[in-house]
PyMOL commands that place a pseudoatom at each C-alpha (Angstrom):
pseudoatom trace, name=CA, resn=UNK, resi=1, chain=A, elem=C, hetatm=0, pos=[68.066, 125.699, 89.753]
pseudoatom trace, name=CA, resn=UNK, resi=2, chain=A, elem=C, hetatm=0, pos=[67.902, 126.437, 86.057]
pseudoatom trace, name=CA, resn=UNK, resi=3, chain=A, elem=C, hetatm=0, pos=[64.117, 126.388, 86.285]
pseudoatom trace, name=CA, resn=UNK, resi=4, chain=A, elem=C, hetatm=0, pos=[63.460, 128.403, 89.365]
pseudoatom trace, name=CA, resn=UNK, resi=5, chain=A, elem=C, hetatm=0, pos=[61.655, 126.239, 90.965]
pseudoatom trace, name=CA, resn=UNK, resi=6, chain=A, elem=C, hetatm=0, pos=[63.785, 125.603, 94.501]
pseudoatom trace, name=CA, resn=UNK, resi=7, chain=A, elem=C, hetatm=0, pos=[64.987, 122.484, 93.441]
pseudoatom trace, name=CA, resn=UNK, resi=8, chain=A, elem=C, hetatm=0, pos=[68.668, 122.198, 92.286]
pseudoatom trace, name=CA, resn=UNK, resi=9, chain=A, elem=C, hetatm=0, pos=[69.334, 120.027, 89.352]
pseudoatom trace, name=CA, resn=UNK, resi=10, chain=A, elem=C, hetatm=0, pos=[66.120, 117.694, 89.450]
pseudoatom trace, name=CA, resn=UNK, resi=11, chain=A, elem=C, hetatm=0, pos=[66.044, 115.561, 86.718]
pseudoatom trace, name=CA, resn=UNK, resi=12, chain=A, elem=C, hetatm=0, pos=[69.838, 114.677, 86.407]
pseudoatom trace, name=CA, resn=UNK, resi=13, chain=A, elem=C, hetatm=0, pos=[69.345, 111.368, 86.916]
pseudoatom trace, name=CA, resn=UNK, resi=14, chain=A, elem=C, hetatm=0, pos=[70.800, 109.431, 83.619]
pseudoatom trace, name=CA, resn=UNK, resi=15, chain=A, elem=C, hetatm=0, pos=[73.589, 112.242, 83.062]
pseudoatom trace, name=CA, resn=UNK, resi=16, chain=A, elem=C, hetatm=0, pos=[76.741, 113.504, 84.494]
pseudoatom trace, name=CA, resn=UNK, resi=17, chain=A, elem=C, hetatm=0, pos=[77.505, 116.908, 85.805]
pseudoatom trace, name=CA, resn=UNK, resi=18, chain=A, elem=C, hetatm=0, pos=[80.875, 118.471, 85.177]
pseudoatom trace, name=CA, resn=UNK, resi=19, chain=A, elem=C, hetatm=0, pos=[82.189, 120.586, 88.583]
pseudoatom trace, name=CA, resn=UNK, resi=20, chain=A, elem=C, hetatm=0, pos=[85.429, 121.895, 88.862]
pseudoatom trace, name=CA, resn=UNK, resi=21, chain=A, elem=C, hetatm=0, pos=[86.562, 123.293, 92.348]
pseudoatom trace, name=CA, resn=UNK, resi=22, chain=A, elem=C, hetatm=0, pos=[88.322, 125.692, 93.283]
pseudoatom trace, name=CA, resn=UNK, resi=23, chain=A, elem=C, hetatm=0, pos=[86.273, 127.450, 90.430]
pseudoatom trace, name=CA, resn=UNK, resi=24, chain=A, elem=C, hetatm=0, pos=[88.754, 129.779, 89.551]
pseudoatom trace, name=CA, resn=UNK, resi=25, chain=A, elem=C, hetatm=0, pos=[92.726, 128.686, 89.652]
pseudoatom trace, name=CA, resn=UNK, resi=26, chain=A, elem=C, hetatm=0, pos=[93.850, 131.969, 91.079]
pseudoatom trace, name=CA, resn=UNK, resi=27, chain=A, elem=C, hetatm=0, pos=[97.928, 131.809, 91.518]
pseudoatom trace, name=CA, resn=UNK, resi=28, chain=A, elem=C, hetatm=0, pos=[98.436, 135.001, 93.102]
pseudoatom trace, name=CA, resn=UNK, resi=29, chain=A, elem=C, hetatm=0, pos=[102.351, 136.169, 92.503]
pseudoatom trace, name=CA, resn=UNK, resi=30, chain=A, elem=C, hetatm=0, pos=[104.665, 134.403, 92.075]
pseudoatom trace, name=CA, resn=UNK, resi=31, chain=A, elem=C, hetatm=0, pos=[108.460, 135.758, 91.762]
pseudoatom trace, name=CA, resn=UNK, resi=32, chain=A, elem=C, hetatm=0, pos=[110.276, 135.078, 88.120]
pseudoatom trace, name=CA, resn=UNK, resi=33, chain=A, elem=C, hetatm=0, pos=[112.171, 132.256, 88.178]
pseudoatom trace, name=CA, resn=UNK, resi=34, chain=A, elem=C, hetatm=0, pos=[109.919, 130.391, 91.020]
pseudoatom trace, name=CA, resn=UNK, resi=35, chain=A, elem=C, hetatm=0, pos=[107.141, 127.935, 90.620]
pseudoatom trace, name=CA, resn=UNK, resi=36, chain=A, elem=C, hetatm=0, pos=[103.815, 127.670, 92.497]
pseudoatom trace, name=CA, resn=UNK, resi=37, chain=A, elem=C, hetatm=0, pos=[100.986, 124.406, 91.677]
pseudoatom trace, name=CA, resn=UNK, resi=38, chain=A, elem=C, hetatm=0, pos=[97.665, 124.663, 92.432]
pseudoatom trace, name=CA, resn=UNK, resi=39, chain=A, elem=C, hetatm=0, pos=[95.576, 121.355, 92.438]
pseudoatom trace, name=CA, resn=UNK, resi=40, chain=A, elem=C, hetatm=0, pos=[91.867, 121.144, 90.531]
pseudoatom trace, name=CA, resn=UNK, resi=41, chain=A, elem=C, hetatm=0, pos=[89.589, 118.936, 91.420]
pseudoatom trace, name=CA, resn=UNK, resi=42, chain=A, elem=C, hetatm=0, pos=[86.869, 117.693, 88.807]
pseudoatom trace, name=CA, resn=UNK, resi=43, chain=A, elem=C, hetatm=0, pos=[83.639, 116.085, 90.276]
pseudoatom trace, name=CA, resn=UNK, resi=44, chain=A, elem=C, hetatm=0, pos=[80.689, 114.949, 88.386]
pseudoatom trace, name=CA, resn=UNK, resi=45, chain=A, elem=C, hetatm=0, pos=[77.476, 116.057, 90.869]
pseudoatom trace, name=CA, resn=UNK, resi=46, chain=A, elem=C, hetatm=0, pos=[75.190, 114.794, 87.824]
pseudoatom trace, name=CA, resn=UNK, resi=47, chain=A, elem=C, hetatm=0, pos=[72.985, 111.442, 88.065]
pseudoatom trace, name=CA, resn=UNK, resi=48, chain=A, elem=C, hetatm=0, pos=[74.738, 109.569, 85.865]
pseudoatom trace, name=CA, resn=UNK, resi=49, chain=A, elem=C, hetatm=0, pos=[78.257, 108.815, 84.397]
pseudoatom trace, name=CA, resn=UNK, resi=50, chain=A, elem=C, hetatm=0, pos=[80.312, 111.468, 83.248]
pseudoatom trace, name=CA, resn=UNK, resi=51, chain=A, elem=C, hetatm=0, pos=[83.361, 111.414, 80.545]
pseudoatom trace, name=CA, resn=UNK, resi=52, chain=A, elem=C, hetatm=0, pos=[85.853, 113.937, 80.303]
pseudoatom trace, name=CA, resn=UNK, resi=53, chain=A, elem=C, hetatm=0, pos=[87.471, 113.954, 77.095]
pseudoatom trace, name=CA, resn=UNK, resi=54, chain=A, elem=C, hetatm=0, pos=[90.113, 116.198, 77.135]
pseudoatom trace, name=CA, resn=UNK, resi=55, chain=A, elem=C, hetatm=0, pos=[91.890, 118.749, 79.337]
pseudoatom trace, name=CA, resn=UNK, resi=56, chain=A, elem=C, hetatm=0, pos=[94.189, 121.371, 77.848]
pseudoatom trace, name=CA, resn=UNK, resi=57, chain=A, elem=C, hetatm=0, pos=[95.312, 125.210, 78.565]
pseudoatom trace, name=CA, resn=UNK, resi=58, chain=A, elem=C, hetatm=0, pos=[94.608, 127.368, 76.060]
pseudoatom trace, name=CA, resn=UNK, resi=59, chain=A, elem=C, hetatm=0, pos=[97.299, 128.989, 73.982]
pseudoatom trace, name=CA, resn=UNK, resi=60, chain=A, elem=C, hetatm=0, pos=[96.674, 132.517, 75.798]
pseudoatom trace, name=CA, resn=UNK, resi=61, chain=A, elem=C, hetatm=0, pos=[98.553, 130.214, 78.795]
pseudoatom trace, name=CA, resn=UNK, resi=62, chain=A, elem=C, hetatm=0, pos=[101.923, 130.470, 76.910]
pseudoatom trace, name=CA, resn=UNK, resi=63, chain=A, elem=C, hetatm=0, pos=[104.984, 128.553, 78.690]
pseudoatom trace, name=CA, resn=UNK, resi=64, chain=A, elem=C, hetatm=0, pos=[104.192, 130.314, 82.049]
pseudoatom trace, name=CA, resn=UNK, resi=65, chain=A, elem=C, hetatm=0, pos=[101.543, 127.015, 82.310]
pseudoatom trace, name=CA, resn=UNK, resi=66, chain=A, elem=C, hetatm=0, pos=[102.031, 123.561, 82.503]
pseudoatom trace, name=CA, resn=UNK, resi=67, chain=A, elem=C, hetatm=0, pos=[99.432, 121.386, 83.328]
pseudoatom trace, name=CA, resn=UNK, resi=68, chain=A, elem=C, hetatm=0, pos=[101.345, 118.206, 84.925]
pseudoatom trace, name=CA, resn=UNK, resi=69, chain=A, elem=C, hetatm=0, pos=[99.235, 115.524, 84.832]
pseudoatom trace, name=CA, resn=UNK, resi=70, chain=A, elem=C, hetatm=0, pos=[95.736, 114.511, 85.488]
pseudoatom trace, name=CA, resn=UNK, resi=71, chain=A, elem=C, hetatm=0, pos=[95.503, 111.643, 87.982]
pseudoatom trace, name=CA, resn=UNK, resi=72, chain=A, elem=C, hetatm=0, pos=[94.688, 108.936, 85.346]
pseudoatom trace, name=CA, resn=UNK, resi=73, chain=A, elem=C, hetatm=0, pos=[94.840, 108.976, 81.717]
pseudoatom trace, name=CA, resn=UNK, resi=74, chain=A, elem=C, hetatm=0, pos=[92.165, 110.874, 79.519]
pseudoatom trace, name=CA, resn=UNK, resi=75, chain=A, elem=C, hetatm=0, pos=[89.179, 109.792, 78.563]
pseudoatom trace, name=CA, resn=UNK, resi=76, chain=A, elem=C, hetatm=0, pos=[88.104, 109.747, 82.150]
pseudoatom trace, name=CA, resn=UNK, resi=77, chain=A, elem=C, hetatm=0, pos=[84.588, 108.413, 83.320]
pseudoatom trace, name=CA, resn=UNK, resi=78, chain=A, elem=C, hetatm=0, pos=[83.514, 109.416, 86.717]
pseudoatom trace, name=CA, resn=UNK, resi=79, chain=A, elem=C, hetatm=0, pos=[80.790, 108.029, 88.038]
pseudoatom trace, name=CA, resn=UNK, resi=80, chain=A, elem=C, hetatm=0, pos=[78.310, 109.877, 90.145]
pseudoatom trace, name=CA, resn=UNK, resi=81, chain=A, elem=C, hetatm=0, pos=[79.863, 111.625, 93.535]
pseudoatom trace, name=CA, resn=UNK, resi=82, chain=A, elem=C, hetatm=0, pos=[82.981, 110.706, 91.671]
pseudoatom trace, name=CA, resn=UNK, resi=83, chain=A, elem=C, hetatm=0, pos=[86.261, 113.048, 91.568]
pseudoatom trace, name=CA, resn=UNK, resi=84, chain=A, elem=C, hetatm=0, pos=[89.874, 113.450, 90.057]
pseudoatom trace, name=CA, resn=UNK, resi=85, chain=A, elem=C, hetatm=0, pos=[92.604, 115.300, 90.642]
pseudoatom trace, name=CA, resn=UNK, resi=86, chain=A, elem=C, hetatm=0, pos=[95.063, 117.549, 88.413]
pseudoatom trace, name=CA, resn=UNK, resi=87, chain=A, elem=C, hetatm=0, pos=[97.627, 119.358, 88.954]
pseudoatom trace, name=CA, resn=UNK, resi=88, chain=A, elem=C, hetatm=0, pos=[98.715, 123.193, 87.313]
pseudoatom trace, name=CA, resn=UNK, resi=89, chain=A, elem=C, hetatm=0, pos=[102.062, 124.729, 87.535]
pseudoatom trace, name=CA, resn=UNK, resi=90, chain=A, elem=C, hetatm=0, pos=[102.869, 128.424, 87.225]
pseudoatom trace, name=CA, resn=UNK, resi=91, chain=A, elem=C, hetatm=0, pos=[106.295, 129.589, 86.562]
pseudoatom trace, name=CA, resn=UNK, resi=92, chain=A, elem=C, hetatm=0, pos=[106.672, 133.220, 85.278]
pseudoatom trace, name=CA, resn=UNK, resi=93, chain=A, elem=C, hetatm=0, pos=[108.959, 134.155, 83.090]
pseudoatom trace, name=CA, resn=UNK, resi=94, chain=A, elem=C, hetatm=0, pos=[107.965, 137.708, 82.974]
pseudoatom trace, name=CA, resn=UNK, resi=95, chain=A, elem=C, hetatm=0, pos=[106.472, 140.174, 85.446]
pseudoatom trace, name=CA, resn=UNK, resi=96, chain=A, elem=C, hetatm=0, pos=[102.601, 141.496, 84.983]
pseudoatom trace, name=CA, resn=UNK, resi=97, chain=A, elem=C, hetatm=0, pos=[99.261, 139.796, 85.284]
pseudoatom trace, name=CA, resn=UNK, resi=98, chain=A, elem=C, hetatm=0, pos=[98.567, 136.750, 83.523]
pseudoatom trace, name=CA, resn=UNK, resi=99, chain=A, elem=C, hetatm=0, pos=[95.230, 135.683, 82.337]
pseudoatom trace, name=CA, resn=UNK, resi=100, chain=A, elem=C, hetatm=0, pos=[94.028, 132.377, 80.468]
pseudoatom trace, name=CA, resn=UNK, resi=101, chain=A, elem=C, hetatm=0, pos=[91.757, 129.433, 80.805]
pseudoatom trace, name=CA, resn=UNK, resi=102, chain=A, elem=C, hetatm=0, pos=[92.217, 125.914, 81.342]
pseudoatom trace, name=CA, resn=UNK, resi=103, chain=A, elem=C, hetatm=0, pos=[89.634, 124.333, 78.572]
pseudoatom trace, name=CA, resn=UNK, resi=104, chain=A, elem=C, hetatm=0, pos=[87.605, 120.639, 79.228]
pseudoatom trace, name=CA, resn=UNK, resi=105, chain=A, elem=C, hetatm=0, pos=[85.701, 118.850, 77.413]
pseudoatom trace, name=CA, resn=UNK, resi=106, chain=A, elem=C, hetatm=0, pos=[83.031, 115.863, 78.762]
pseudoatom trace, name=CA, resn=UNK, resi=107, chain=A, elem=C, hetatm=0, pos=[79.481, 114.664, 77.573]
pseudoatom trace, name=CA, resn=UNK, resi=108, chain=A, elem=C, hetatm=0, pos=[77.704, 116.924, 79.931]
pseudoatom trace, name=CA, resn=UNK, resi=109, chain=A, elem=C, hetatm=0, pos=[74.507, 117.772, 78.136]
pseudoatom trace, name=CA, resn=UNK, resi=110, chain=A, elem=C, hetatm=0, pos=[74.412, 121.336, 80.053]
pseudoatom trace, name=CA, resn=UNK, resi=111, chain=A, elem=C, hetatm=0, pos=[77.888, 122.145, 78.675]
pseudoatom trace, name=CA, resn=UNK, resi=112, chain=A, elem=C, hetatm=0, pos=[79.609, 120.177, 77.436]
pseudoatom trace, name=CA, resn=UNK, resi=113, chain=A, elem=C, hetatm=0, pos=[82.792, 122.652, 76.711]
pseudoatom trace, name=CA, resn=UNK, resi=114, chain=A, elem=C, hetatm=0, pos=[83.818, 123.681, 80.494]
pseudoatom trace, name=CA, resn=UNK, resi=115, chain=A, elem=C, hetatm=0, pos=[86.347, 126.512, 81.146]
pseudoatom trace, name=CA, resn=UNK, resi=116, chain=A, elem=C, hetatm=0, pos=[88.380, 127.146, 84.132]
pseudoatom trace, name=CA, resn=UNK, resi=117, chain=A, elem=C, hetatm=0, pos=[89.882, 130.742, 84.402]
pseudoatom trace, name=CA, resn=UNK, resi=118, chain=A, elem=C, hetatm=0, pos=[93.317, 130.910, 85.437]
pseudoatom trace, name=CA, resn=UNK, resi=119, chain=A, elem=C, hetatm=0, pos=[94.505, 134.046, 86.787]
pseudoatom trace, name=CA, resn=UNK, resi=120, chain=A, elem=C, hetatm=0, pos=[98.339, 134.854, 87.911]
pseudoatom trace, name=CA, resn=UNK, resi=121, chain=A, elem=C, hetatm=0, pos=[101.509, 137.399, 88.131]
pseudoatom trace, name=CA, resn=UNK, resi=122, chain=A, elem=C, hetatm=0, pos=[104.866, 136.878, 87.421]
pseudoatom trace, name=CA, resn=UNK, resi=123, chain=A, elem=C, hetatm=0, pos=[106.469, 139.271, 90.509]
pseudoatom trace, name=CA, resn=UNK, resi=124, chain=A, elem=C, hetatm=0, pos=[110.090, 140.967, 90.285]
pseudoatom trace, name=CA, resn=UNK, resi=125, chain=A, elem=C, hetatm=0, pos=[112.585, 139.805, 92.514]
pseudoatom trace, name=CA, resn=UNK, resi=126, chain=A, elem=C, hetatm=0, pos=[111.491, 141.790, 95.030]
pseudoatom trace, name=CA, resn=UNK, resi=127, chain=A, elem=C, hetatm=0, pos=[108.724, 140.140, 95.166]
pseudoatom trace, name=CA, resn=UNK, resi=128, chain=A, elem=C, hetatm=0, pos=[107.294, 139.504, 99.212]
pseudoatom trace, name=CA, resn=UNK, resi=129, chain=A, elem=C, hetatm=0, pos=[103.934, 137.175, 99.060]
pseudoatom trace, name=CA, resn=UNK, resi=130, chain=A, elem=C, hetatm=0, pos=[103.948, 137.028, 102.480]
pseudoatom trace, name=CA, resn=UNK, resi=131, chain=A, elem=C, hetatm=0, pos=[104.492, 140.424, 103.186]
pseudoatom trace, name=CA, resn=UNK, resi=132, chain=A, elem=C, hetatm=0, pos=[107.225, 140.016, 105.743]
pseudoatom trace, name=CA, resn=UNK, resi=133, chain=A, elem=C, hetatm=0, pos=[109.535, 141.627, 104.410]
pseudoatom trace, name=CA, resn=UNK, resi=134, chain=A, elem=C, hetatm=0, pos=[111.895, 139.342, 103.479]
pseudoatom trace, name=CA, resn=UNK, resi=135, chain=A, elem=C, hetatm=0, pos=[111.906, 138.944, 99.717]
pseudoatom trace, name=CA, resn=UNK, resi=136, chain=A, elem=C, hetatm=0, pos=[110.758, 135.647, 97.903]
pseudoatom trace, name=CA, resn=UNK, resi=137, chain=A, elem=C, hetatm=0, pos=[114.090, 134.902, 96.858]
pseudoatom trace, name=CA, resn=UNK, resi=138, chain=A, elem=C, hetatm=0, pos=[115.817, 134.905, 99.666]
pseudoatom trace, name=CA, resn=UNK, resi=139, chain=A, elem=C, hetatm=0, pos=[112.531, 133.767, 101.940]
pseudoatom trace, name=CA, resn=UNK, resi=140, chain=A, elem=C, hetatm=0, pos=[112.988, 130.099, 102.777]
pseudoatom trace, name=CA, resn=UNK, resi=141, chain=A, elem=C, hetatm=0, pos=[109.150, 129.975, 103.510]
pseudoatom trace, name=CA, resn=UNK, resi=142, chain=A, elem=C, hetatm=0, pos=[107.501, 132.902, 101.149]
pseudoatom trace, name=CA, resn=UNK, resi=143, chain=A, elem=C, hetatm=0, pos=[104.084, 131.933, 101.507]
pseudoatom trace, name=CA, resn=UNK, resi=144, chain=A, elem=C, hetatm=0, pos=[104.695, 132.212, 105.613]
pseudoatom trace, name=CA, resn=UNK, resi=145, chain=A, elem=C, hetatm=0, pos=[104.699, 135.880, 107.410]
pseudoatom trace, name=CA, resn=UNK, resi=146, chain=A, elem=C, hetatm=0, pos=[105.860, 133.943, 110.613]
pseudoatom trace, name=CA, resn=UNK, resi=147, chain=A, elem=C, hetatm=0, pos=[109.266, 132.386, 108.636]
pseudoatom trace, name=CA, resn=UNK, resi=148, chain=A, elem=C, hetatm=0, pos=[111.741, 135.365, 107.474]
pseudoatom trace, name=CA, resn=UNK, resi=149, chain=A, elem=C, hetatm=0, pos=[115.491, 136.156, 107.690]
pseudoatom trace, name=CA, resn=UNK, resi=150, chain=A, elem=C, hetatm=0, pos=[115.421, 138.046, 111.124]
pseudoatom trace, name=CA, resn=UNK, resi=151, chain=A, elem=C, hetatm=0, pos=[112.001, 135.847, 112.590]
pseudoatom trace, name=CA, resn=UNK, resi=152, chain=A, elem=C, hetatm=0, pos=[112.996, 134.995, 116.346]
pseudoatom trace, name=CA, resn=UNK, resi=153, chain=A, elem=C, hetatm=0, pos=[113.512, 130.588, 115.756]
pseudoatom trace, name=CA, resn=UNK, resi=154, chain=A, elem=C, hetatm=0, pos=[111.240, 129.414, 118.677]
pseudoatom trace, name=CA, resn=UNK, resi=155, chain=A, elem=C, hetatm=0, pos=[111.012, 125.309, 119.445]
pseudoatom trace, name=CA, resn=UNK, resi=156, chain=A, elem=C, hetatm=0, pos=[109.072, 124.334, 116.890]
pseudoatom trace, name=CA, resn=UNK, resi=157, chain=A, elem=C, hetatm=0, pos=[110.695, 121.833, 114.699]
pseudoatom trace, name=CA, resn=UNK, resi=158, chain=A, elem=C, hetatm=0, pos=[110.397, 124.210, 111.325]
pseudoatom trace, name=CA, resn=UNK, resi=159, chain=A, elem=C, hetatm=0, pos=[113.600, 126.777, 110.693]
pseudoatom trace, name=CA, resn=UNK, resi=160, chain=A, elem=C, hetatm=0, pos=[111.919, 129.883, 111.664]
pseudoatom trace, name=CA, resn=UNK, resi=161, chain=A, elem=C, hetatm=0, pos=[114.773, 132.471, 111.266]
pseudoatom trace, name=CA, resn=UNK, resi=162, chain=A, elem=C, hetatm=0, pos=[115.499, 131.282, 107.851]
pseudoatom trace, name=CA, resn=UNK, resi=163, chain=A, elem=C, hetatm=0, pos=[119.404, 130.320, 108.751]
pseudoatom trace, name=CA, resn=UNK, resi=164, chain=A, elem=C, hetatm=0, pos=[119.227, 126.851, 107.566]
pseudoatom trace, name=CA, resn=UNK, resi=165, chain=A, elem=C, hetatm=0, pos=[119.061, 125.326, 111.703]
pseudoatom trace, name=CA, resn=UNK, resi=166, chain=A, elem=C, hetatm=0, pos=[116.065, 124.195, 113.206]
pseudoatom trace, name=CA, resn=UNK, resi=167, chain=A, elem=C, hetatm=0, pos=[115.129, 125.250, 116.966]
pseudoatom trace, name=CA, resn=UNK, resi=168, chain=A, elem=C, hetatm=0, pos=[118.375, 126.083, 117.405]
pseudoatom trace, name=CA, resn=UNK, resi=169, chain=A, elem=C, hetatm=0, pos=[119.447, 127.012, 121.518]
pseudoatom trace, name=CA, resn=UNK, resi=170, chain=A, elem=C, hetatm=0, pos=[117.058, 124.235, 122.475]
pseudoatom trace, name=CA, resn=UNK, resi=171, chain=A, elem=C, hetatm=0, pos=[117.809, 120.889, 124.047]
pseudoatom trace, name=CA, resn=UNK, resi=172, chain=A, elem=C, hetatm=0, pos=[118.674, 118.446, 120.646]
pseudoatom trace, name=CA, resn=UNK, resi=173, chain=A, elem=C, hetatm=0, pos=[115.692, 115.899, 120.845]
pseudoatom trace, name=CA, resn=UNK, resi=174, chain=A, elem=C, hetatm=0, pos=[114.187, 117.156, 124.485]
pseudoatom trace, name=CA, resn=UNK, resi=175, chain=A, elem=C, hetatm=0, pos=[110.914, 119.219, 125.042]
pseudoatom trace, name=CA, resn=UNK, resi=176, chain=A, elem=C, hetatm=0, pos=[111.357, 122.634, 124.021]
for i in range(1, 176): cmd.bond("trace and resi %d" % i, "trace and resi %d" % (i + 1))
show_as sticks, trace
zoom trace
């Protein structure tokens, strides 16, 4: 409502309007030597067609960054309502807090130049996302609490106890 006037974005019909969600690509930690992607998704929400141009991480991203690939090759033009896809990787080499911006650019008349802050930190080893104490080295699920070296393995078809066997001391293909 850049006017004030209750009404969002009246008037956009003829031009496109560059969204990116999530808004921020917040990694959380991530333990040296592990990798974590995060998916983007770029909308136009403007009347009319909208071309991104480019997409590239700044240099403040340094190798801990990769963007893999956007869904199709660049220049994109989404059409109204229209979305694509792409894909960030964060591997740390280092521990501490990262911060950098993945940098757009389309022929949106409101801004055209559209930034995307990235935010991240490389963890030690003894790094525990999950906070079940199991470190995310050794944790075969570290984004889980319920999956950890020591979990009870209940009938569940996922290798709960981290010991490589799933549901083990239940009947092999019968109800649990």
């Amino acid at each position: 409502d850049d006017d004030c006037d209750g009404e969002v974005d009246e008037g956009c019909v003829g031009h496109g309007m560059i969204r990116v969600i999530p808004a921020t690509a917040a990694f959380g930690t991530v333990a040296v030597g592990a990798c974590k992607d995060l998916e983007l998704t770029v909308r136009n929400s403007g009347g009319g067609p909208l071309v991104v141009q480019a997409i590239e991480l700044d240099p403040a991203c340094g190798e801990a960054f990769t963007l893999l690939a956007p869904a199709a090759p660049l220049p994109w033009t989404l059409e109204p309502d229209a979305a694509a896809t792409i894909t960030l990787r964060f591997c740390p080499v280092d521990v501490g807090a990262l911060t950098c911006a993945l940098q757009m650019l389309s022929d949106d008349p409101d801004g055209p130049a559209f930034d995307v802050a990235i935010t991240a930190t490389g963890g030690g080893a003894g790094t525990d996302s999950d906070g079940d104490g199991d470190p995310d080295a050794t944790d075969c699920a570290p984004e889980d609490v319920a999956i950890h070296h020591g979990a009870v393995d209940v009938c569940d078809a996922l290798d709960n106890d981290c010991d490589g066997q799933i549901d083990e001391g239940y009947a092999c293909g019968g109800p649990c």
